[in-house]
C-alpha positions as CSV (number, residue, x, y, z in Angstrom):
1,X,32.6,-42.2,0.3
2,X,29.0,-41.3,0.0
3,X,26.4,-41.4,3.5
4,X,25.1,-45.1,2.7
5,X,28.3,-46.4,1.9
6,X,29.6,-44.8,5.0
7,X,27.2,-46.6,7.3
8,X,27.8,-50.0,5.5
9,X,31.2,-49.9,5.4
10,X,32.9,-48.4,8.0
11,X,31.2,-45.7,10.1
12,X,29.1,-47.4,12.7
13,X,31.5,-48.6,15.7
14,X,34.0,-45.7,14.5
15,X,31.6,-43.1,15.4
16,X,29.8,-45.2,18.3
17,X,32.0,-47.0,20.1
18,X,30.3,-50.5,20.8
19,X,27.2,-50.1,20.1
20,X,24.7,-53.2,21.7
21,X,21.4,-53.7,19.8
22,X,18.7,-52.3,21.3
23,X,20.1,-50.1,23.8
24,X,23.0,-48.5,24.2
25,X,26.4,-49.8,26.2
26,X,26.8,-48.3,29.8
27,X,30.5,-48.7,29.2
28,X,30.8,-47.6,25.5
29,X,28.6,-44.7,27.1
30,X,31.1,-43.6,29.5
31,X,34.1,-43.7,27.7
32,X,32.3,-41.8,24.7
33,X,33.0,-38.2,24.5
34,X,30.4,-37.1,22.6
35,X,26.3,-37.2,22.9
36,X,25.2,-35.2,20.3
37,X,22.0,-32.6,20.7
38,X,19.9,-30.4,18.3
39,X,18.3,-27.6,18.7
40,X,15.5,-25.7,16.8
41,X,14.8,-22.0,17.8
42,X,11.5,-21.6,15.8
43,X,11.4,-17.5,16.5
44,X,14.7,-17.6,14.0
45,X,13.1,-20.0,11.3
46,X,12.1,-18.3,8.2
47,X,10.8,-21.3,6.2
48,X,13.3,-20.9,3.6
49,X,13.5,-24.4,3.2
50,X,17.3,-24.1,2.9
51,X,17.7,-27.0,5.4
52,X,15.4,-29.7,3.3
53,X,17.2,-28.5,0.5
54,X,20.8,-29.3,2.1
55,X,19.3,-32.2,3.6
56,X,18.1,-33.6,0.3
57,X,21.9,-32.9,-1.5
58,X,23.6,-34.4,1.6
59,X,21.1,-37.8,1.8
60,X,20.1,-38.4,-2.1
61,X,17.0,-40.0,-0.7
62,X,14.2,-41.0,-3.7
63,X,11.8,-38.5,-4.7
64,X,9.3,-37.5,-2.4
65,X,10.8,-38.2,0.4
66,X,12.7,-36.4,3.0
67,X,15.1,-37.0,6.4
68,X,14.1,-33.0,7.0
69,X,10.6,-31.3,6.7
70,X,9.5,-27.8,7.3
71,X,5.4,-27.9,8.9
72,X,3.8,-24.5,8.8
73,X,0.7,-23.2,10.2
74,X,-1.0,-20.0,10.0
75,X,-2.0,-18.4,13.5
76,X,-3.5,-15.0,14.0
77,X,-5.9,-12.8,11.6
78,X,-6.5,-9.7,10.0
79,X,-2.8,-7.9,10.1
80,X,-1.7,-9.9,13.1
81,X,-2.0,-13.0,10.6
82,X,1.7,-15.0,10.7
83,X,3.0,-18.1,9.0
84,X,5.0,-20.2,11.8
85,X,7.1,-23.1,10.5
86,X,8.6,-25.8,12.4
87,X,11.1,-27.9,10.7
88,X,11.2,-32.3,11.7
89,X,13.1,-34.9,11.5
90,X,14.6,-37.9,13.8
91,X,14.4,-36.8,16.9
92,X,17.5,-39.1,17.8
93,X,15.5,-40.8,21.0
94,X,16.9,-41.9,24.0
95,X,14.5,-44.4,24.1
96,X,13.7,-45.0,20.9
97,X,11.0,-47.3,19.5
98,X,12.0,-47.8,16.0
99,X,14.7,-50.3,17.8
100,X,12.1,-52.1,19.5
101,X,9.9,-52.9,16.9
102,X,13.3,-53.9,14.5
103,X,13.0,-57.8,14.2
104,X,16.0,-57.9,12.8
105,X,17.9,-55.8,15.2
106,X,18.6,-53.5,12.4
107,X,18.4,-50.5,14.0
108,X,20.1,-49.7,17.2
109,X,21.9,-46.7,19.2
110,X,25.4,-45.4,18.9
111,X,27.3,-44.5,22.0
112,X,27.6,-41.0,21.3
113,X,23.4,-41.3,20.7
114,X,22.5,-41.6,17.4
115,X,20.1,-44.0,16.5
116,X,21.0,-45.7,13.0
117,X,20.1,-48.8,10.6
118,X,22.1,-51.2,10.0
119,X,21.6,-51.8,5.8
120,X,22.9,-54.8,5.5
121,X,20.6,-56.4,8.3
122,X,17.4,-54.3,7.2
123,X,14.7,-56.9,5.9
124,X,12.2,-53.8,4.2
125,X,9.3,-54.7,7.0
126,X,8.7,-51.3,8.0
127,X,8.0,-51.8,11.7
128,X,10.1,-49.2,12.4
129,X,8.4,-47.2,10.1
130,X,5.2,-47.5,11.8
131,X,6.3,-47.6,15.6
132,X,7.7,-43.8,14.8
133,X,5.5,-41.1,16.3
134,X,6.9,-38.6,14.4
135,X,6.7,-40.2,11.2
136,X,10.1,-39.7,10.7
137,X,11.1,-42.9,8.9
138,X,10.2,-44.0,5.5
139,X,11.7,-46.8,2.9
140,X,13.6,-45.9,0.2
141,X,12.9,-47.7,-2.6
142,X,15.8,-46.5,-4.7
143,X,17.9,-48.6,-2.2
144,X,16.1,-51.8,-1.7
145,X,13.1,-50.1,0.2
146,X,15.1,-50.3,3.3
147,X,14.2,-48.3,6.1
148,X,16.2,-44.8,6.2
149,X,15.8,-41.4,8.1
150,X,17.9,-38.3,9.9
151,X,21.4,-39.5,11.2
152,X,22.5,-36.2,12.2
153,X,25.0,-36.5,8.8
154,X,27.4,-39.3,10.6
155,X,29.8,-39.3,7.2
156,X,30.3,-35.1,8.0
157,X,30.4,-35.6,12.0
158,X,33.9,-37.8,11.1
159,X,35.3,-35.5,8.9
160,X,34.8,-32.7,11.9
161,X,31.6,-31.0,10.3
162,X,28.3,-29.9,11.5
163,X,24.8,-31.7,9.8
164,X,24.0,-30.2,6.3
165,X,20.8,-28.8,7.5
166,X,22.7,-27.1,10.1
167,X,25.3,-25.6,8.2
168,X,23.0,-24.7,5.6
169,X,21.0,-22.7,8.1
170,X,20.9,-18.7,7.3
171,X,18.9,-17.7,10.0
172,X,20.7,-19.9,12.7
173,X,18.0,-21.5,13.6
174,X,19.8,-24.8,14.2
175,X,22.2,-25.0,17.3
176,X,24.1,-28.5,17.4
177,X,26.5,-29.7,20.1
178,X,27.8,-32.1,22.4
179,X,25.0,-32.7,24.9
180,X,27.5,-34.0,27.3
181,X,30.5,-31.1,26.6
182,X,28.4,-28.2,25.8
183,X,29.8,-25.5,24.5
184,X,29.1,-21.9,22.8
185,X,25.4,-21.3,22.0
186,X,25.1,-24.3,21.8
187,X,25.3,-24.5,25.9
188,X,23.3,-21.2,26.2
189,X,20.8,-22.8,24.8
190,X,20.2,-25.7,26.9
191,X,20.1,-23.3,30.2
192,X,17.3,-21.4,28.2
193,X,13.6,-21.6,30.4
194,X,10.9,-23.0,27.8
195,X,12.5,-25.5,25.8
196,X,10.4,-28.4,24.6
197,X,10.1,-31.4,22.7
198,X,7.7,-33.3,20.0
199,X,5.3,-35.1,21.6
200,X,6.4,-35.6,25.0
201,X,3.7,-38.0,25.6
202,X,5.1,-41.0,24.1
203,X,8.3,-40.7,27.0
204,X,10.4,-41.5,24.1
205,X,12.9,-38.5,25.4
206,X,13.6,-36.8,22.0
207,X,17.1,-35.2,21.6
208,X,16.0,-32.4,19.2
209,X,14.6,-29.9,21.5
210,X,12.8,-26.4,19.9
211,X,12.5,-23.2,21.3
212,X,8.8,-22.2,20.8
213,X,7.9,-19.2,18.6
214,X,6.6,-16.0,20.3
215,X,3.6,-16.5,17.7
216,X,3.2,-19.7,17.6
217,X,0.0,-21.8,17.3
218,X,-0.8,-24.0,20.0
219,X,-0.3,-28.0,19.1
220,X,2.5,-26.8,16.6
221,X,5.0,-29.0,18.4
């Protein structure tokens, strides 16, 4: 079954628990193993675009549009000149508001904290488009024009596997894991001093943190 009619038919409270529109369920919360995390270590991303690439396979979105973009910026001059690149996508809020601005309750959290859309009940408004900071939803209109983005590949994450982009990876600059069993790297990772999210104004509490790049330009996340 492809991703979309995953999500339609079957995946939601399989890979949730009970999810409650518009936040998520204390209990479904607590007995729910899994809180998944992402994180980008820009010092190991080359820009190779191999993640939008897997990204776009995985997802079939329409044409010009993408769950997983790579931003670049030039710092430096002369021969200390650099290209940095930051890759974006969902950032899989805690508090999200893309489910806020849903007036049709469309999109809500999972248990395990993935926020989704529910197809069937997406009317095409794009509010949730325009509430996202991080302009990370768009509508597809190849399916309807309802509103789609990131979902951390839910259709893999049953079958035991890690997101495309992740997987796809050659630099390993993508560390994925349970946020509430970390493990590996993974939990290496999230004792490292320094990391930081998009936007940390908004207090939307993104759970795609980055590891900034010892060149980096300042604004880049």
């Amino acid at each position: 079954m492809n991703r979309r009619g995953f999500i339609k038919k079957s995946g939601l409270l399989i890979l949730g628990g009970a999810a409650v529109v518009g936040i998520e369920s204390a209990a479904a919360a607590a007995e729910n193993p899994e809180k998944w995390g992402l994180i980008i270590d820009l010092n190991r991303c080359t820009g190779c675009q191999s993640c939008v690439i897997a990204c776009k396979n995985q997802s079939k979105t329409t044409s010009g549009n993408f769950n997983t973009r790579v931003l670049s910026a030039e710092t430096g001059s002369g021969p200390a000149a650099r290209v940095v690149y930051m890759p974006v996508q969902c950032n899989q809020c805690d508090n999200p508001p893309c489910v806020a601005a849903c007036p049709a309750h469309a999109t809500f959290k999972l248990a395990n904290g993935i926020v989704v859309t529910d197809w069937d009940k997406c009317e095409s408004n794009g509010a949730c488009v325009e509430s996202c900071p991080y302009g990370a939803r768009f509508l597809d209109s190849q399916h309807g024009n309802k509103a789609d983005k990131c979902d951390f590949c839910l259709d893999r994450l049953a079958l035991g596997l890690k997101p495309a982009c992740v997987e796809s990876c050659p630099s390993k600059a993508r560390i994925f894991g349970n946020m509430k069993q970390p493990r590996g790297e993974f939990a290496a990772y999230l004792n490292k001093a320094g990391l930081r999210v998009r936007k940390p104004e908004f207090k939307t509490r993104p759970r795609v943190h980055y590891i900034p790049s010892r060149h980096g330009r300042e604004g880049m996340i």
